[in-house]
C-alpha atoms as one frame of an Amber mdcrd trajectory, in Angstrom:
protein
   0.000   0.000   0.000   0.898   3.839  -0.885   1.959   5.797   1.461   0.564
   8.651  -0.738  -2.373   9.846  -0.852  -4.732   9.343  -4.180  -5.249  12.642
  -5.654  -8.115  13.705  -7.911  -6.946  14.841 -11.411  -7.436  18.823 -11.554
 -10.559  19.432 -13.834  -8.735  23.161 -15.160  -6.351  22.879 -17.779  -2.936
  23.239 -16.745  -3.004  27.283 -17.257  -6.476  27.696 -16.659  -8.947  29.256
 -19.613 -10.655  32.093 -18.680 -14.844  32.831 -20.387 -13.589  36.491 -21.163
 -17.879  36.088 -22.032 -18.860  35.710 -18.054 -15.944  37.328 -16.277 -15.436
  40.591 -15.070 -15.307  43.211 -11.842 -16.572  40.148 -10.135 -14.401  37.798
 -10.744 -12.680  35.484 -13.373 -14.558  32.288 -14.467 -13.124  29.267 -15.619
 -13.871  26.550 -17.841 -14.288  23.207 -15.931 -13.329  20.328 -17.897 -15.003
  15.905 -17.247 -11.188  15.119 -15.091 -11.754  11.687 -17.215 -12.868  12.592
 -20.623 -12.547  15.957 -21.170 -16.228  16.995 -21.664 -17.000  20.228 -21.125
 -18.224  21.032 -16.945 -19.233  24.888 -17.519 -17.149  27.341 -15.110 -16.306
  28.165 -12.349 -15.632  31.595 -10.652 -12.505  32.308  -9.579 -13.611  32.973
  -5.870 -14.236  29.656  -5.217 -10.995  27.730  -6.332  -9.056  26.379  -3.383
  -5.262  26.561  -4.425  -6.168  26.311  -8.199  -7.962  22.997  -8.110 -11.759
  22.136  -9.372 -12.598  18.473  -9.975 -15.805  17.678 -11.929 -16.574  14.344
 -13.498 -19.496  14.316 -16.404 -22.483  12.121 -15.608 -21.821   9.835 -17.906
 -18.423   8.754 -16.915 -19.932   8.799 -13.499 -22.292   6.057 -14.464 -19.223
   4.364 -16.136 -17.035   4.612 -13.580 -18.759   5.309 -10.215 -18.321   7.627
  -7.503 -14.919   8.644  -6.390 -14.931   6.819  -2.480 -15.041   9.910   0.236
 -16.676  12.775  -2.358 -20.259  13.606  -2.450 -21.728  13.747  -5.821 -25.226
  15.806  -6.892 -26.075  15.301 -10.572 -26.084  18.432 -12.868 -29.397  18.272
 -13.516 -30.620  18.652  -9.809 -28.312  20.969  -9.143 -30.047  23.382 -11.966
 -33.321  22.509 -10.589 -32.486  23.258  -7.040 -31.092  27.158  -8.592 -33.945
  27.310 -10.714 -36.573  26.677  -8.001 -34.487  29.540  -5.373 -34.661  32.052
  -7.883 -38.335  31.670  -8.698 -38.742  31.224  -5.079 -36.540  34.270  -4.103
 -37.442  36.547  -7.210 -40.420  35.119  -8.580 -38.908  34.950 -12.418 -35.369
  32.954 -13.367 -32.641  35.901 -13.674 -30.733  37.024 -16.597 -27.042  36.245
 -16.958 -27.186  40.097 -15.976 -29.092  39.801 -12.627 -27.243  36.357 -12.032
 -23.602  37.780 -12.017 -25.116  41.004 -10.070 -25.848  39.114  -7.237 -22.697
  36.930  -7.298 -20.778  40.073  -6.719 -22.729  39.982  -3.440 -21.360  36.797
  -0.514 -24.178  37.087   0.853 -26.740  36.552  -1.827 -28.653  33.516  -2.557
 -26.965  33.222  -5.685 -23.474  33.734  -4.312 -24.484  31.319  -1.355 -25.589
  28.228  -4.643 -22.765  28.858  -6.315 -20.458  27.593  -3.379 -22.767  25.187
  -2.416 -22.348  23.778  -6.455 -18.452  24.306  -6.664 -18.883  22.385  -3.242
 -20.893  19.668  -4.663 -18.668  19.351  -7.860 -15.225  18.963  -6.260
């Protein structure tokens, strides 16, 4: 047996991409790769990186390949139900990409607080 830990492949590239699209006086966002085939895993603000890392696995290489032992997983999909349901709940409409990275600029916003709880969730 190792006496090294196992280490989760980064999901960033190596110098990590920046959506010039999303980013701005709130932050940089970064494009999340699948850490076993490459897939495209949306972004991630900058904020929320510990030390440079992000690991995301697609859903279906999870299927393939199961869960990584010790990390929680939440599928995509009810992820974007859980944000769309706040916001409706919250606002009483889904926000633009306008309103959504206004209130990411604010920590203490619901949107700010499902964000971590989704970089969280996708480590």
């Amino acid at each position: 047996m190792s006496s090294t830990p196992d280490i989760l492949p980064s999901s960033l590239t190596k110098d990590p991409k920046v959506d010039w699209s999303l980013s701005g006086a709130n932050g940089r966002w970064f494009y999340l790769y699948c850490a076993s085939c490459g897939a495209d895993g949306g972004r991630v603000l900058d904020n929320y990186l510990p030390k440079q890392f992000a690991y995301y696995i697609c859903e279906t290489c999870l299927e393939k390949h199961g869960q990584v032992l010790g990390t929680y997983v939440e599928p995509d999909e009810v992820f974007r139900q859980k944000v769309v349901a706040a916001m409706e709940e919250e606002y009483g409409h889904v926000l633009t990409e306008g309103e959504i990275l206004d209130e990411l600029g604010d920590p203490s916003s619901l949107g700010s607080k499902l964000e971590k709880e989704g970089s969280q969730t996708r480590k």
